[in-house]
C-alpha positions, 0 to 999 in steps of 0.5 A, spaced: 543 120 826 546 126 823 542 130 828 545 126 834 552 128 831 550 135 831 548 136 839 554 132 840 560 136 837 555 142 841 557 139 848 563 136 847 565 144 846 561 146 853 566 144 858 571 150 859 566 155 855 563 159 861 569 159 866 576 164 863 575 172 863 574 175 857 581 175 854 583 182 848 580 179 843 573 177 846 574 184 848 574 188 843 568 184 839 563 186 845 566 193 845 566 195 838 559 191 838 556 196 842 558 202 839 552 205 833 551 202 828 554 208 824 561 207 828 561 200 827 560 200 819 564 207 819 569 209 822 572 203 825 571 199 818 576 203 815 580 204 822 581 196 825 585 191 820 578 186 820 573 187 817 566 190 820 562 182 820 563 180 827 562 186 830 556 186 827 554 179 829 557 181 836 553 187 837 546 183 834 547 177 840 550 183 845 542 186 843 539 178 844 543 176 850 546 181 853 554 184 852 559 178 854 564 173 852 559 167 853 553 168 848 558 169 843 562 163 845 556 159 845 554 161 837 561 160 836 560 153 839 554 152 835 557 155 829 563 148 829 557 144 831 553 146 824 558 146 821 559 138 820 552 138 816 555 141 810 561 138 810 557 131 811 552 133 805 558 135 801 562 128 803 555 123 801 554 127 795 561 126 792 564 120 795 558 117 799 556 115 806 562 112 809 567 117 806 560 122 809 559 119 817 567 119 817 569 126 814 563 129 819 566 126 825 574 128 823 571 135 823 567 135 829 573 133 834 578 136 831 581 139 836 584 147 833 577 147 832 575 145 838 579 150 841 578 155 836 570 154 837 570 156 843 572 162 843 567 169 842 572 171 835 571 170 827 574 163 826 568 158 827 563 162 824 568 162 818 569 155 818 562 154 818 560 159 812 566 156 807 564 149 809 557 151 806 561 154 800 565 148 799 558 145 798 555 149 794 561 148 789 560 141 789 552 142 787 554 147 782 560 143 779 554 138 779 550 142 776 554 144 770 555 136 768 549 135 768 547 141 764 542 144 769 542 152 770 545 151 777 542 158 778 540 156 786 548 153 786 550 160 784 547 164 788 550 160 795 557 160 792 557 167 791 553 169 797 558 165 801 563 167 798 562 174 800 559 173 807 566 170 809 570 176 807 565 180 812 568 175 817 575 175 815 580 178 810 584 172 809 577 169 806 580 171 800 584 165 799 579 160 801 575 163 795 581 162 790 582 156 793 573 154 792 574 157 785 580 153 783 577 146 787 571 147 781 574 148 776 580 142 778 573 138 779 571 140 771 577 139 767 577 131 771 571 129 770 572 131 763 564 134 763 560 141 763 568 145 763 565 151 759 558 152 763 561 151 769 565 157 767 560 161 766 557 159 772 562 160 777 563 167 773 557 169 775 558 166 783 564 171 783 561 176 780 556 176 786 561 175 790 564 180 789 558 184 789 557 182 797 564 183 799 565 189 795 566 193 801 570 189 805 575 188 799 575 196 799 577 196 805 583 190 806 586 194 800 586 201 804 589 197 810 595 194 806 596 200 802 597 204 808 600 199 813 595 199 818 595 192 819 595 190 826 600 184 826 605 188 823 610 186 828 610 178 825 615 175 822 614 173 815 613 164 816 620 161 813 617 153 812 618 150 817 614 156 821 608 154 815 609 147 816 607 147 824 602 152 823 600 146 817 601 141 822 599 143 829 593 148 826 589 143 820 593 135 820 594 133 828 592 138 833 594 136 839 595 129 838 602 129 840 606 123 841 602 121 835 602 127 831 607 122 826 602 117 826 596 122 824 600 125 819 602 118 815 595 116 816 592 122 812 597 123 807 596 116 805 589 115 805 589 123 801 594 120 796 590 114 795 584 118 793 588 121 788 591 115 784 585 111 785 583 114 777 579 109 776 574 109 782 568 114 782 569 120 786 577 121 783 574 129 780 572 130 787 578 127 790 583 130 785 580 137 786 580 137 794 587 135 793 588 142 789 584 146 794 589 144 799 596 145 795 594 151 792 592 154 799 597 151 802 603 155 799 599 162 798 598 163 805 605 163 807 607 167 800 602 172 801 605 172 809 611 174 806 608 181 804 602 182 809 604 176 816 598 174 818 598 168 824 597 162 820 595 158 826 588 160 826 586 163 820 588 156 816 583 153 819 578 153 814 582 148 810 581 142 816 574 141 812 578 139 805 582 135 809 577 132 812 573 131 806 580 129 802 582 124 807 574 120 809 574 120 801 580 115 801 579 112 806 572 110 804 574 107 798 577 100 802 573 094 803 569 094 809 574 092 814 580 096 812 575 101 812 572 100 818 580 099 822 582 106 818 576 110 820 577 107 827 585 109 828 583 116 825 577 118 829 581 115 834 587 119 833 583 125 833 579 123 839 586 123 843 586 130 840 580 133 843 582 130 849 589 132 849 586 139 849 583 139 855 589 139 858 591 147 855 590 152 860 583 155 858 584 162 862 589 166 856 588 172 860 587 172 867 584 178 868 580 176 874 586 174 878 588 181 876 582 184 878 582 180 885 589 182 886 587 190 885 582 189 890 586 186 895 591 191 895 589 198 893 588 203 898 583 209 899 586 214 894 590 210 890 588 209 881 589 205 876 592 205 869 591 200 862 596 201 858 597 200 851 589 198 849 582 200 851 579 194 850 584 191 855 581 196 860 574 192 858 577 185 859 578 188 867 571 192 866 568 185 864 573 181 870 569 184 875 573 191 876 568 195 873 568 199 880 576 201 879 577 209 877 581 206 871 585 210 866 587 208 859 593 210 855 592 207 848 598 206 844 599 211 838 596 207 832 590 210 829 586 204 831 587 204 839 588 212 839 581 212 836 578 206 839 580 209 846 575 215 844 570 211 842 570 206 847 571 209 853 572 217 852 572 219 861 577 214 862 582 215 855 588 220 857 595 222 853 602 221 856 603 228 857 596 229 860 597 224 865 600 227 871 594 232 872 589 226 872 593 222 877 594 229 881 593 227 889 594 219 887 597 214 893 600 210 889 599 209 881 597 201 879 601 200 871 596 195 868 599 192 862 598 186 857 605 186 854 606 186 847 610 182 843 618 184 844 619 186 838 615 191 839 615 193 846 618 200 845 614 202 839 609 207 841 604 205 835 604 198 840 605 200 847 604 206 851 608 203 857 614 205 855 611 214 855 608 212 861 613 209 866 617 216 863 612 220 864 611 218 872 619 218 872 619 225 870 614 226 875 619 223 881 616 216 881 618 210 884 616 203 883 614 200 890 611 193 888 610 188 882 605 183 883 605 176 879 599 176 874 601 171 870 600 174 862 599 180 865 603 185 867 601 189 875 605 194 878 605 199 882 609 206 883 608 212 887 608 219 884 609 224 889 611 229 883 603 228 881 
């Protein structure tokens, strides 16, 4: 059965897997997963706000299957599918078989999982590796009860624990979170307090043996203030709570994102003041983890912003888990109506997400449009990112005698080298290589507004200036969704 479950949330997350372009993101994890090992585990280590992890993952699958976007999506896919056998081991061994069938289930059709599993990025691979940490938590928690070594617990916590900072740097708060979880499930159940200190002492400290070097490089960016998403606004609350809501309790459930969030906020609550029901220590601490992860990702967003709608996503197995657990402890019929409306509910979710547009960059819409349009003579320039180059490389315009000017930040600056070193130019040198040019094809992936005129974001601007200083006129501008196409003509060049 457990099986079954697997295959299912494997498929379910196919339909709409194979078909968009590979968008900026997916780009930059296949181009920097071709670059040599040393790069990769070197220099873009300590230039690229996320650690090395994935792009290491994606330079092994780009050897095993070949550089794309759908053999990562597809380990993505199966990374969230995986992911509901540590959760559905964790819920029978703390709160049973019910509160295990029904916490597997609400995590194989959450629909920001869903969604988030079927992109070639980090995020579903993280969930899977926190889930068997959160695993491995409970078997140690287990083990310092009964007052066994627990060593093969240590061992899984603490490797998890330093796999997932490889993947992410805001993994770093899942691990507090695991930590404080384990001691929250300790100090409830009154058993094994001071031997699962000592146990977890020694997870953490191969923890951090394992992600020293991720760690070390997340304070160099923070110190330097080099983070990308340096143009995000720190989230008030009611930017944490939709990121809350719409990323982890109800995502894409609306019009009954109310009832979706009643119905687990109960069954949560219920678990913890149901005292006298085995399984409160687990239900208490699930409860912990949750609170205090959810008030340290937007307080640590006050200093360094991070986009809370997918990099909370590893608190959907808590929840899950919180939630299946409550609810296991009614009767058989109340618990069969609960489990039907919840799984119903998230179903609805699951379905409801089909109905956001798949394609996040139409790259090959641009890539059809170019080719219809541009005559002999005519060249083409990337703005702002190397990997948006490789997105229209990888969208079909391969073909295109394509330039790129990178912004000025040191990651795309250097990246565009590494990357593509034939087609990276400077404003100031870009004139000489569109020399005899027809006309001049602007392609640009607008960044956010806030951060339009910064050149440490976009290139756009010193471009459109240096093709003015060189009597350039716009001719054409060209809908391309997302993205930005236009023409100009430059005969000073």
């Amino acid at each position: 059965m457990l099986a079954a479950l697997v295959v299912a949330a494997f498929l379910i997350r196919l339909p709409g897997l194979f078909a968009p372009a590979a968008w900026i993101d997916e780009s930059a994890s296949i181009a920097v997963g071709q670059l040599p090992w040393s790069v990769v585990l070197g220099e873009m280590a300590r230039i690229e706000a996320s650690p090395p992890g994935y792009y290491a993952i994606a330079k092994v699958m780009g050897a095993v299957a070949g550089p794309g976007a759908v053999p990562l999506r597809l380990l993505s896919a199966a990374a969230a599918a995986l992911a509901v056998v540590p959760v559905w081991l964790f819920c029978r061994a703390a709160f049973g078989l019910r509160a295990a069938w029904l916490g597997a289930v609400l995590v194989a059709l959450n629909a920001a999982l869903l969604r988030l599993s079927q992109d070639g990025r980090t995020y579903a691979v993280l969930f899977l590796l926190f889930c068997c940490a959160l695993l491995a938590a409970w078997r140690l928690v287990e083990a310092a009860r009964e007052g066994r070594a627990g060593l093969g617990a240590v061992a899984g916590l603490g490797a998890t624990q330093g796999a997932v900072l490889w993947l992410h740097h805001t993994a770093a708060i899942g691990n507090v979170g695991l930590n404080v979880f384990v001691l929250a499930a300790l100090l409830a159940g009154r058993a094994g307090v001071l031997r699962g200190a000592v146990l977890l002492a020694g997870a953490d400290a191969l923890g951090l043996l394992v992600g020293g070097a991720p760690i070390y490089w997340a304070l160099g960016h923070a110190l330097g203030g080099e983070f990308v998403m340096g143009w995000l606004q720190p989230p008030n609350l009611v930017v944490a709570a939709q990121a809350y809501v719409y990323g982890v309790v109800a995502p894409f459930h609306a019009p009954l994102t109310l009832v979706t969030i009643l119905a687990s906020a109960v069954a949560l609550l219920g678990g913890v003041l149901a005292w006298r029901r085995p399984g409160w220590p687990g239900r208490v601490a699930l409860a912990v983890l949750l609170g205090v992860c959810g008030v340290l990702f937007p307080l640590l967003s006050q200093a360094w912003p991070m986009m809370m709608d997918r990099t909370v996503l590893f608190l959907v197995a808590p929840l899950a888990a919180g939630v299946a657990a409550g609810v296991a402890l009614l009767p058989r019929a109340g618990f069969a109506a609960a489990a039907l409306l919840l799984v119903g509910l998230h179903a609805h979710g699951a379905v409801a997400l089909r109905h956001w547009p798949a394609e996040k960059e139409p790259w090959r819409d641009v890539v059809a449009e170019l080719r219809a349009r541009l005559a002999p003579g005519d060249r083409v320039v990337v703005t702002d990112s190397v990997f948006a180059l490789v997105s229209l490389r990888l969208a079909g315009g391969g073909g295109f005698d394509a330039l790129v000017v990178p912004a000025t930040s040191r990651l795309e600056s250097r990246a565009a080298v590494l990357v593509a070193p034939a087609a990276a130019v400077s404003p100031a040198g870009l004139c000489d290589r569109l020399r005899g040019a027809g006309r001049v094809w602007i392609v640009t992936r607008p960044p956010p507004a806030s951060v339009a005129e910064d050149p440490h974001y976009s290139s756009r601007p010193a471009v459109l200036a240096a093709l003015r200083d060189a009597a350039g006129e716009r001719v054409e501008q060209v809908p391309a969704g997302t993205l930005l196409l236009e023409a100009w003509r430059v005969p000073g060049c």
